[in-house]
Backbone as CSV, one residue per row, in Angstrom:
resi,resn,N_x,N_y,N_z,CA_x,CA_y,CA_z,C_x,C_y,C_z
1,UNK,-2.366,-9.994,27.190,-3.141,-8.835,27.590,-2.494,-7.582,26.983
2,UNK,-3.071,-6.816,26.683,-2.735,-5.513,25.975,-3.006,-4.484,27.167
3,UNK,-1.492,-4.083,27.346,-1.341,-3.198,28.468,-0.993,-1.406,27.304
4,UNK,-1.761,-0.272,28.670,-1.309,0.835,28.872,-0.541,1.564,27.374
5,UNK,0.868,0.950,27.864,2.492,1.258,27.018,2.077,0.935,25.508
6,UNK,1.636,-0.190,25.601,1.259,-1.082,24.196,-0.182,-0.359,23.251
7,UNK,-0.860,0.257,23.765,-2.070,1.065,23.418,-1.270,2.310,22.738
8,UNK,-0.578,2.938,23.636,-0.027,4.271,23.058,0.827,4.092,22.011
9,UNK,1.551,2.932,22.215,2.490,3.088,20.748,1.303,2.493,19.111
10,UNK,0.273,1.857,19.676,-0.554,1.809,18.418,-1.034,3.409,17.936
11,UNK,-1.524,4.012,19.151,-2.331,5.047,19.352,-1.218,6.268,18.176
12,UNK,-0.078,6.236,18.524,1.465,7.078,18.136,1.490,6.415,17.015
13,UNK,1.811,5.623,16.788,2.015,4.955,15.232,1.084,5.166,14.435
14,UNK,-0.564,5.222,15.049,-1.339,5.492,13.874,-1.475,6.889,13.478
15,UNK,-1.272,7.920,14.430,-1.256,8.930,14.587,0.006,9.677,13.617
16,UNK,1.295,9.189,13.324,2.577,9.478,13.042,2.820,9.012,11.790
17,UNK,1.585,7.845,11.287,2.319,7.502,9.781,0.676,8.245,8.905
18,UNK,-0.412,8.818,9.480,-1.175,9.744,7.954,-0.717,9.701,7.001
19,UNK,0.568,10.903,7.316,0.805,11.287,5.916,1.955,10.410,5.175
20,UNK,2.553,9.712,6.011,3.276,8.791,5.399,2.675,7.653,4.378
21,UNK,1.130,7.367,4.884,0.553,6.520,4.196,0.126,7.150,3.014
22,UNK,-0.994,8.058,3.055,-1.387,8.934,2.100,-0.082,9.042,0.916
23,UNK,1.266,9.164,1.458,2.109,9.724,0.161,2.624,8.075,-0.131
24,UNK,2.807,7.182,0.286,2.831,5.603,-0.182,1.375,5.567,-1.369
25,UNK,0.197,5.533,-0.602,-0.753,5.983,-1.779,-0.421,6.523,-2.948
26,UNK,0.107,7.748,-3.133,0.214,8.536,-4.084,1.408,8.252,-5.217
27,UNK,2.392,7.304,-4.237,3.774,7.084,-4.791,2.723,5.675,-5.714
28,UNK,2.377,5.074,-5.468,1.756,3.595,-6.300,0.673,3.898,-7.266
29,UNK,0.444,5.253,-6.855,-0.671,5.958,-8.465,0.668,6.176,-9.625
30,UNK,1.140,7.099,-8.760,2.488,7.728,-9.841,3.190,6.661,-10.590
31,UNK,3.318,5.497,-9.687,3.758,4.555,-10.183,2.978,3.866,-11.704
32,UNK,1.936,3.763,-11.268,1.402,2.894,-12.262,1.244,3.814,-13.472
33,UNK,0.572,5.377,-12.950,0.236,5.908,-13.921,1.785,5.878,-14.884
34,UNK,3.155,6.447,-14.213,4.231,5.978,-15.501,4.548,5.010,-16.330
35,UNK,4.287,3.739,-15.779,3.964,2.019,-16.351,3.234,2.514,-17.394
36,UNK,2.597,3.138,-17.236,0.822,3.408,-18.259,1.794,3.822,-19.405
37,UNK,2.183,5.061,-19.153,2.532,5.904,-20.188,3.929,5.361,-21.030
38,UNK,4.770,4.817,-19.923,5.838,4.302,-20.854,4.928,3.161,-21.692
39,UNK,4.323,2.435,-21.262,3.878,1.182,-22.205,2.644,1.883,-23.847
40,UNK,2.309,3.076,-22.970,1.413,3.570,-24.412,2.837,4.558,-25.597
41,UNK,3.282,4.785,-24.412,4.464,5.420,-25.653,5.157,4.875,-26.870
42,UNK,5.866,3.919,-26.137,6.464,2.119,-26.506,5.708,1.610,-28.043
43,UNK,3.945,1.879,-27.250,2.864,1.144,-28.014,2.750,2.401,-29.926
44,UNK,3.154,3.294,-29.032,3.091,4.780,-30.662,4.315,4.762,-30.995
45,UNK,5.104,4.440,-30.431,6.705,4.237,-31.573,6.883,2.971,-32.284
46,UNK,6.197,1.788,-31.752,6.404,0.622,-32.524,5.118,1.036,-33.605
47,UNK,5.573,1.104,-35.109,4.649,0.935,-36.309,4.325,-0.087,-36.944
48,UNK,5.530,-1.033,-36.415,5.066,-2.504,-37.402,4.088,-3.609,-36.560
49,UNK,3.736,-3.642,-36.997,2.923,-5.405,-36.641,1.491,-5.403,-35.980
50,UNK,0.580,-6.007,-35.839,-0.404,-5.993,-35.023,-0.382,-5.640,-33.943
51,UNK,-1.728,-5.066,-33.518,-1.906,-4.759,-32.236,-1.435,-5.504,-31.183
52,UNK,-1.955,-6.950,-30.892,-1.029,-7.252,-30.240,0.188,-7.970,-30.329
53,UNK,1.059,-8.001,-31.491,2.549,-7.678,-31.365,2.980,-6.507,-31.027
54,UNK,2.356,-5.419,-31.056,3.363,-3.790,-30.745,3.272,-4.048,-29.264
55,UNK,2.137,-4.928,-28.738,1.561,-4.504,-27.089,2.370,-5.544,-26.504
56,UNK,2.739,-6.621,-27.476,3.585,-7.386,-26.527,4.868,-7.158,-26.419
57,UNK,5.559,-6.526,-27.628,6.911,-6.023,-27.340,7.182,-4.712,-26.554
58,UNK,5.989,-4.037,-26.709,6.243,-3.005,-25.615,6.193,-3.659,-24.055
59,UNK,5.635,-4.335,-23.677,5.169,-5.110,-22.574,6.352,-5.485,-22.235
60,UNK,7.578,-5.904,-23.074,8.932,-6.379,-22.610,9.529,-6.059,-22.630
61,UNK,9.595,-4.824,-23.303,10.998,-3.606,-23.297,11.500,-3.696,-21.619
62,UNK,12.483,-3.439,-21.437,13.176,-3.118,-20.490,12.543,-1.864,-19.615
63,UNK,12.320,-0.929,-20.226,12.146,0.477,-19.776,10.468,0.334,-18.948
64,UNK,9.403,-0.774,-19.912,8.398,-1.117,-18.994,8.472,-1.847,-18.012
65,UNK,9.199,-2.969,-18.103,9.446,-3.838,-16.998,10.097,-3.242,-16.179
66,UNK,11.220,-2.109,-15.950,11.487,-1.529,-14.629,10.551,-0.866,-14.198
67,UNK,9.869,-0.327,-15.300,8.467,0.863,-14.702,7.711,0.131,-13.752
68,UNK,7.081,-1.433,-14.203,6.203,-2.169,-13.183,7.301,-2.516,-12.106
69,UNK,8.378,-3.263,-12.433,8.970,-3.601,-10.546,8.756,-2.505,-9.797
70,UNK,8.851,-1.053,-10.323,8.794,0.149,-9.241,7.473,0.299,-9.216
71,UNK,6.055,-0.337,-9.848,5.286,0.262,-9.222,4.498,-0.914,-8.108
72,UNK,5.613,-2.383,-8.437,5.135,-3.505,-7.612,5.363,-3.328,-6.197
73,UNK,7.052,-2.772,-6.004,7.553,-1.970,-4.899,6.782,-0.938,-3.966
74,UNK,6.225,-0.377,-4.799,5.248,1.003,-4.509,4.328,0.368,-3.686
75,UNK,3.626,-0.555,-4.226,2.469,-1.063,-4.140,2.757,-2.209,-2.875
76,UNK,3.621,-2.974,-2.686,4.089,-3.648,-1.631,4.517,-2.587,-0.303
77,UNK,4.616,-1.239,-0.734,5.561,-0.494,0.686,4.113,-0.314,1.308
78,UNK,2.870,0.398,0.389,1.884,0.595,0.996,0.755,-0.300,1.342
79,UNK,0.884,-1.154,0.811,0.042,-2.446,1.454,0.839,-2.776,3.064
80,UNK,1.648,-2.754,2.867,2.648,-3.265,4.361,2.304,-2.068,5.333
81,UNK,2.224,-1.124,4.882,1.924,-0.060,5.693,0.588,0.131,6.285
82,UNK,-0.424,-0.252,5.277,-1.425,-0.028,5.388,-2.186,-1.116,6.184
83,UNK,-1.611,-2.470,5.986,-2.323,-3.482,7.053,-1.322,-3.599,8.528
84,UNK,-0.122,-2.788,8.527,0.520,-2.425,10.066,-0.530,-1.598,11.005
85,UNK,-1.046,-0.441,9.897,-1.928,0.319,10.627,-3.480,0.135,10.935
86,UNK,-3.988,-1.614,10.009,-4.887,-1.950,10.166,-5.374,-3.160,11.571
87,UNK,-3.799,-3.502,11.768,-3.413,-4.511,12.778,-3.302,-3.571,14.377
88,UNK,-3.093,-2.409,13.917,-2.933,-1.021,15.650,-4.148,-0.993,15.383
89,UNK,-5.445,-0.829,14.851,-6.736,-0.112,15.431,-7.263,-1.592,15.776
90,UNK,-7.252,-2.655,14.994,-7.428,-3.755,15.834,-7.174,-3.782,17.137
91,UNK,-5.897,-3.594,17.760,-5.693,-3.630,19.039,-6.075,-2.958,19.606
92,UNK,-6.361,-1.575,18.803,-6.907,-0.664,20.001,-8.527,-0.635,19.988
93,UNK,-9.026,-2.051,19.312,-10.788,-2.309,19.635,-10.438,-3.273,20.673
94,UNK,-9.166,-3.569,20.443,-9.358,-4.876,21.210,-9.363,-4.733,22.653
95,UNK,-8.180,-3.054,23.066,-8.054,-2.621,24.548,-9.642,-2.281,25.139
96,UNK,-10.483,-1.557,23.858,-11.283,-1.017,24.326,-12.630,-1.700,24.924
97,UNK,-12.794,-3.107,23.993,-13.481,-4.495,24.698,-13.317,-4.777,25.856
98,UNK,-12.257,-4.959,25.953,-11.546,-5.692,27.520,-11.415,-4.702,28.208
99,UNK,-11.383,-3.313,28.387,-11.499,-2.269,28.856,-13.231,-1.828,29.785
100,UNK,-13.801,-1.917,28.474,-15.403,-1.699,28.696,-16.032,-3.054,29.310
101,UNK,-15.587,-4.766,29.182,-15.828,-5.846,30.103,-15.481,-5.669,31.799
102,UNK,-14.222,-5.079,31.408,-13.875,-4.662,32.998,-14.433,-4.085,33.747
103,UNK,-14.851,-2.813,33.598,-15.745,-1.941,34.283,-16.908,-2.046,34.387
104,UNK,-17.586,-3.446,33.128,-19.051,-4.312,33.550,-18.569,-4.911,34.274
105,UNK,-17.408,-5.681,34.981,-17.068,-6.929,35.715,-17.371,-7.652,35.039
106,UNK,-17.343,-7.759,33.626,-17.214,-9.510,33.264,-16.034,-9.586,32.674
107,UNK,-15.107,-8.903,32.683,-13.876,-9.219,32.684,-12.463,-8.950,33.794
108,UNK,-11.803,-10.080,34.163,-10.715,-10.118,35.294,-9.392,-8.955,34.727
């Protein structure tokens, strides 16, 4: 049963992480958009070889592959965040069901 105490801390948590989420959002744009740019940069300094040889050695440089772990990171902080805060409004449909059964009496 989802008591009282347990409502408010969904109610507080969803309330307390906005802008925390919003800037997780923004951190996994930034993210990718730098991935982008180091890999097109990479892609205009390499002159030799076909298109996709320049795209695959840029693709493995070092400097891209840290760019994506940080924007996989990015992208993992706000997914985690974002289905924590999708799992509190769940509960708080769920108080409000069993809430609104009660006061029909079809729920104990």
């Amino acid at each position: 049963m989802i008591n009282e105490k347990r409502l408010q801390q969904a109610l507080t948590y969803l309330a307390e992480t906005d802008e925390e989420c919003g800037i997780l959002r923004a951190d996994v744009a930034r993210a990718e958009f730098k991935a982008k740019s180091i890999r097109n940069t990479l892609m205009k300094a390499i002159t030799k070889g076909s298109i996709p040889d320049r795209t695959a050695e840029a693709e493995t440089s070092q400097e891209y592959l840290d760019a994506k772990m940080l924007e996989f990171q990015k992208f993992g902080e706000y997914e985690g965040m974002k289905n924590k805060r999708a799992t509190e409004s769940i509960l708080i449909d769920v108080w409000r069901s069993l809430n609104a059964g009660r006061r029909s009496g079809q729920v104990m």
